[in-house]
DRENDO-1510 file (C-alpha; in Angstrom, 1 decimal, always signed):
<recs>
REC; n; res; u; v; w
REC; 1; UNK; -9.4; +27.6; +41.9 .
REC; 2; UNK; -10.3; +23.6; +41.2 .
REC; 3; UNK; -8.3; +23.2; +37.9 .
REC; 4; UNK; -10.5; +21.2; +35.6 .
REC; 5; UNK; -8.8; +17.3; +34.8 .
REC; 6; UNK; -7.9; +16.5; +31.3 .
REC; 7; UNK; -7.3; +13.7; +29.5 .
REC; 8; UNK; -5.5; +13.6; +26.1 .
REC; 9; UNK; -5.9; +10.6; +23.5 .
REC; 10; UNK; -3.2; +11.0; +21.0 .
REC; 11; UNK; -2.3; +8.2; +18.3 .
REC; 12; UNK; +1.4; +9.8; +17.5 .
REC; 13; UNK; +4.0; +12.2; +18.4 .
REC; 14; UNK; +1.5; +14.5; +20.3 .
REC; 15; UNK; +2.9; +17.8; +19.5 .
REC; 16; UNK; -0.6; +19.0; +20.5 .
REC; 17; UNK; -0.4; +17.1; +23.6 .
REC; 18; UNK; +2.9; +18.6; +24.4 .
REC; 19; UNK; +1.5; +22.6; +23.8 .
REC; 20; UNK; -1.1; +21.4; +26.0 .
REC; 21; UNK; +1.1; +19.9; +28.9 .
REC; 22; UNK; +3.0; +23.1; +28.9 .
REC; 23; UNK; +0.5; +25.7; +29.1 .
REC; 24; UNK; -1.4; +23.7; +31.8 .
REC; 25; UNK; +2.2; +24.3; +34.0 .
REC; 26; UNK; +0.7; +27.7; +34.5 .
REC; 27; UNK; +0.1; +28.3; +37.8 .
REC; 28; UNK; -3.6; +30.2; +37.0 .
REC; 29; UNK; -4.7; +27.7; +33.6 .
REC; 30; UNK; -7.8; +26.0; +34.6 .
REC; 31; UNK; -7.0; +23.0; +33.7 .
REC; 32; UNK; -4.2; +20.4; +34.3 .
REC; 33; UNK; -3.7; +17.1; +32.4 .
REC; 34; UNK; -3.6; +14.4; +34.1 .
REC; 35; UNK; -3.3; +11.1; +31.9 .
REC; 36; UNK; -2.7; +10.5; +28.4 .
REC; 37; UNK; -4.3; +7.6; +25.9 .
REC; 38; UNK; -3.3; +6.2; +23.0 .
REC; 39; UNK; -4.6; +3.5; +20.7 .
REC; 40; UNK; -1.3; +2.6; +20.0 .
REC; 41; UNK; +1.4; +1.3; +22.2 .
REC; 42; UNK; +4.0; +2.5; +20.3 .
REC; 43; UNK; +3.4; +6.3; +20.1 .
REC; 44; UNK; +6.1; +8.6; +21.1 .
REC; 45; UNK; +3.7; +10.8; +22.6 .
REC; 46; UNK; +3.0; +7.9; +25.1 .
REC; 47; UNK; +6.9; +8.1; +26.6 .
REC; 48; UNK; +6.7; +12.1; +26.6 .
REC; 49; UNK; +3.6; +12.1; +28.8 .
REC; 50; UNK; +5.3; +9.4; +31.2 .
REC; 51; UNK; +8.6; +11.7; +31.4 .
REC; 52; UNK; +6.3; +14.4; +32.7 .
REC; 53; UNK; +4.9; +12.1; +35.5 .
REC; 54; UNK; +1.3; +11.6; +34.1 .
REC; 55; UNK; -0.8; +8.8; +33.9 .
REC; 56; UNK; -0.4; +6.8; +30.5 .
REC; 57; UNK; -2.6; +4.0; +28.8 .
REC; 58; UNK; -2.7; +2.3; +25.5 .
REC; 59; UNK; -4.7; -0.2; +24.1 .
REC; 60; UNK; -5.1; -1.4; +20.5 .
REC; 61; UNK; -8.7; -1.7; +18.8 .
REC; 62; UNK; -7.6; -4.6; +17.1 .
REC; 63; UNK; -7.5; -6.5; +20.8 .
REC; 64; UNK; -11.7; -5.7; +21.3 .
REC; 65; UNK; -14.4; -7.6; +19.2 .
REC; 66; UNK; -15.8; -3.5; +18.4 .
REC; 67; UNK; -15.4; -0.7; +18.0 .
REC; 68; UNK; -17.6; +0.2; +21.3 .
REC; 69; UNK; -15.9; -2.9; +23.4 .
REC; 70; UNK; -12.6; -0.9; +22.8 .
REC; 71; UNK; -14.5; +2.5; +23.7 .
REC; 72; UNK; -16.0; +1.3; +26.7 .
REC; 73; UNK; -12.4; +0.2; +28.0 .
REC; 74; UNK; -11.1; +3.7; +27.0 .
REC; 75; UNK; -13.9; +5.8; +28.9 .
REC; 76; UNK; -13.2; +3.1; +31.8 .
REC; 77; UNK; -9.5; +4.3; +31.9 .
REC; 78; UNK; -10.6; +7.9; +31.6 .
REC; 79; UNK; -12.7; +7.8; +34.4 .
REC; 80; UNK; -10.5; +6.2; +36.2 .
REC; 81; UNK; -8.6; +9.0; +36.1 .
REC; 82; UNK; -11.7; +11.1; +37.0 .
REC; 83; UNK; -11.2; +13.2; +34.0 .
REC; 84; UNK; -13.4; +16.2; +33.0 .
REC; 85; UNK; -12.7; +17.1; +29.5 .
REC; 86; UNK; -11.0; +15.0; +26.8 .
REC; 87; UNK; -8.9; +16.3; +24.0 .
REC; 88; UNK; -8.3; +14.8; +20.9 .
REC; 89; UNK; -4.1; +15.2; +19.6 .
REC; 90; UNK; -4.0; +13.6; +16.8 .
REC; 91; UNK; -6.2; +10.4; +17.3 .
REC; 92; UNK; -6.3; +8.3; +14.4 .
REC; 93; UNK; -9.8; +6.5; +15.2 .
REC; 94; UNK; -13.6; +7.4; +14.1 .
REC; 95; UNK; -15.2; +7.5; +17.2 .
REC; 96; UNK; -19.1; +5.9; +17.8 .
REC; 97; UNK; -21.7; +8.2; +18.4 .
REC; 98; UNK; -22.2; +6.7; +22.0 .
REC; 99; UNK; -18.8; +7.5; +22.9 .
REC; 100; UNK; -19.0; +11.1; +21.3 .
REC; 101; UNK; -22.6; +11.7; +23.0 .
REC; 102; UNK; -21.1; +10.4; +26.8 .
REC; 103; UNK; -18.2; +13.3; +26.8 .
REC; 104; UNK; -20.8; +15.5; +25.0 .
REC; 105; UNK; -19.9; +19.1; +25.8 .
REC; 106; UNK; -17.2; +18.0; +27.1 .
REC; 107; UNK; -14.7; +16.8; +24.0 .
REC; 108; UNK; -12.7; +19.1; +22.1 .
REC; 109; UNK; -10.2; +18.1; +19.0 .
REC; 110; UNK; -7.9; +20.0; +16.7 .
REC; 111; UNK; -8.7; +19.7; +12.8 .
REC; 112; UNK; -6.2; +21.3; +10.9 .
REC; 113; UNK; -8.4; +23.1; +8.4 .
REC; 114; UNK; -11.0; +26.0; +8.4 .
REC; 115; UNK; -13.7; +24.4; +9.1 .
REC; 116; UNK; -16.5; +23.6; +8.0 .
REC; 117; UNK; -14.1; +23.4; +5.0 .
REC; 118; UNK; -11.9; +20.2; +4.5 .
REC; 119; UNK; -13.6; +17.6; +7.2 .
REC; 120; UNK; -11.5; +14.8; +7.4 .
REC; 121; UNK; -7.9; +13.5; +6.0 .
REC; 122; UNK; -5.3; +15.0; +4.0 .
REC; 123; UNK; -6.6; +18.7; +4.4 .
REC; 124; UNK; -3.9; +20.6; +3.5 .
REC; 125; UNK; -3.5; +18.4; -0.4 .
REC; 126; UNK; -6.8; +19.2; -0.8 .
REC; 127; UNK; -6.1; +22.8; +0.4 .
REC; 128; UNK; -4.0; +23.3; -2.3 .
REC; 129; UNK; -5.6; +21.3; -5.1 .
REC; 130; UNK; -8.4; +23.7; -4.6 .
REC; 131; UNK; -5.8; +26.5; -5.1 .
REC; 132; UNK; -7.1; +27.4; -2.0 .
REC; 133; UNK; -5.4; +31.0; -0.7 .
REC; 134; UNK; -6.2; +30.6; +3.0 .
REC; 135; UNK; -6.0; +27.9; +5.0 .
REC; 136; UNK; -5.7; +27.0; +8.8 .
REC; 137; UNK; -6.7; +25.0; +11.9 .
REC; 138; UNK; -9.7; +25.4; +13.8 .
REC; 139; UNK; -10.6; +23.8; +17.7 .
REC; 140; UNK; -14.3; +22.4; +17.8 .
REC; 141; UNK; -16.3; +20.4; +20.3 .
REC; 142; UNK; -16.6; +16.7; +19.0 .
REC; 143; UNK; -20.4; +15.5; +18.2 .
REC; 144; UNK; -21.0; +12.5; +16.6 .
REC; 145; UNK; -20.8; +13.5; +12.9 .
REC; 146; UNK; -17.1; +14.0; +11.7 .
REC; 147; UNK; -15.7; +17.1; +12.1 .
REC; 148; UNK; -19.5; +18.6; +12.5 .
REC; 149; UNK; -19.2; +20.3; +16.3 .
REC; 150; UNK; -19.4; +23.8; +17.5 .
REC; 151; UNK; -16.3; +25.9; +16.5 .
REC; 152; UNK; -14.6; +27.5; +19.5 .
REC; 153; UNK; -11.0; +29.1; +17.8 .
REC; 154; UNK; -10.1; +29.2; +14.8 .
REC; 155; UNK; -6.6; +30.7; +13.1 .
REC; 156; UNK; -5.8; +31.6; +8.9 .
REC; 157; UNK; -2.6; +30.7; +7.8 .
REC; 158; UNK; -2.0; +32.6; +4.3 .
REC; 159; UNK; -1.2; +29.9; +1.4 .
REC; 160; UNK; +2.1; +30.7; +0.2 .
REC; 161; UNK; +3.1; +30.1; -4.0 .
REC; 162; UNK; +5.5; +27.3; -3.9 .
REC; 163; UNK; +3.5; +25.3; -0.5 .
REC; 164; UNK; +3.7; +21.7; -0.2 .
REC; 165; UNK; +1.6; +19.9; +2.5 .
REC; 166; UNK; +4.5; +19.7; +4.3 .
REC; 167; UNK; +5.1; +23.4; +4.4 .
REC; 168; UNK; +1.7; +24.1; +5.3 .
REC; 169; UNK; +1.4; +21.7; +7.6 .
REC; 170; UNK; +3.9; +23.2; +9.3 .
REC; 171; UNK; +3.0; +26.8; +9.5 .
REC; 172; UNK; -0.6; +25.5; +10.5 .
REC; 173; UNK; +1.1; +23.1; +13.4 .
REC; 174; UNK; +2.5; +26.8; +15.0 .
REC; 175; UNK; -1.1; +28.0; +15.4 .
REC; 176; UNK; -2.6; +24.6; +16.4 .
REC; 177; UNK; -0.3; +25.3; +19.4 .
REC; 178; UNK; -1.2; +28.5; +20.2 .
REC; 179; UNK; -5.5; +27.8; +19.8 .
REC; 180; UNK; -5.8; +24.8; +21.1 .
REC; 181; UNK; -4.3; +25.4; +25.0 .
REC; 182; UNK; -6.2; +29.0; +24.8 .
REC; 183; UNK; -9.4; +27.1; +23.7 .
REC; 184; UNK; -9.0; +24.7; +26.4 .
REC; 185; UNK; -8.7; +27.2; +28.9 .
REC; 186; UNK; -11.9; +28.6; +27.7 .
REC; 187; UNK; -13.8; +25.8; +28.2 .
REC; 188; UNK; -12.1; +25.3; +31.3 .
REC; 189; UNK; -12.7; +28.3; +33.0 .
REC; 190; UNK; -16.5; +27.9; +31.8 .
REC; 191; UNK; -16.3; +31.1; +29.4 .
REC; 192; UNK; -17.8; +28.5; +26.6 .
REC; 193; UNK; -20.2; +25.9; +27.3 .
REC; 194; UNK; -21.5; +23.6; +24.0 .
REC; 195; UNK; -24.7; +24.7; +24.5 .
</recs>
């Protein structure tokens, strides 16, 4: 079996990245991780990836004179790595629509609401504003409007009297890590295509 390479750009902690990482050590998943990218030096998911002997990068928009100067450095690094499919952990940047429509098909994130509900920041406050009673995390492919691509997995996380953000957040984190390697290996193993 050729195990599909991934590359991971994270912005933070990469929790994500980790649940990825760790499923990926499975001698049948389709796909192994083999560098991870962050937009800032400073993430602690950067120093996790390195302590499991992958391939690490980071550079900071603020260095390019665009946003597509920094993009074309990034895809650069990826390919360098000769990835297949990129996931998004937790990376704090709009991409352009060039950069989304290059790893078209082939560029997955996890957005921690039911989409096409709550595109965007601060879903589970506006979750609850709404007095919303089910909430949750769903894996898509990434096109260039925000939030806008294909669905793959999604998973409902009952709202709770007395949730926070916090507390949501963190009952919707469980499931992230449980959709987002099984979604991965579906597009892995070629059981889903974008098209």
């Amino acid at each position: 079996m050729s195990r599909k390479r991934v590359g991971i750009l994270i912005s933070g902690r990469g929790s994500n990245m980790q649940a990825l990482i760790e499923a990926a050590k499975a001698a049948d998943y389709p796909a192994e991780i083999v560098g991870v990218f962050s937009n800032r030096a400073a993430a602690p998911g950067l120093a996790l990836a390195a302590s499991q002997g992958l391939a690490t990068g980071s550079l900071a928009q603020s260095q390019f004179p665009s946003r597509e100067a920094f993009e074309d450095v990034m895809t650069r690094i990826l390919e360098s790595w000769e990835v297949d499919i990129v996931c998004l952990a937790g990376f704090m940047r709009i991409l352009t629509p060039e950069f989304t429509l290059h790893w078209a098909g082939r560029m997955i994130n996890i957005h921690p609401s039911l989409l096409p509900l709550y595109k965007g920041l601060d879903t589970h406050a506006r979750a609850l504003a709404d007095g919303a009673t089910v909430h949750g995390c769903t894996v898509h492919f990434v096109t260039p409007g925000l939030d806008e691509g294909a669905s793959i997995l999604a998973a409902e996380v009952p709202v709770l009297p007395g949730d926070t953000p916090d507390t949501l957040a963190a009952r919707i984190l469980v499931e992230e890590h449980r959709i987002y390697p099984e979604a991965l290996r579906m597009l892995a193993s070629g059981e889903i295509s974008a098209h």
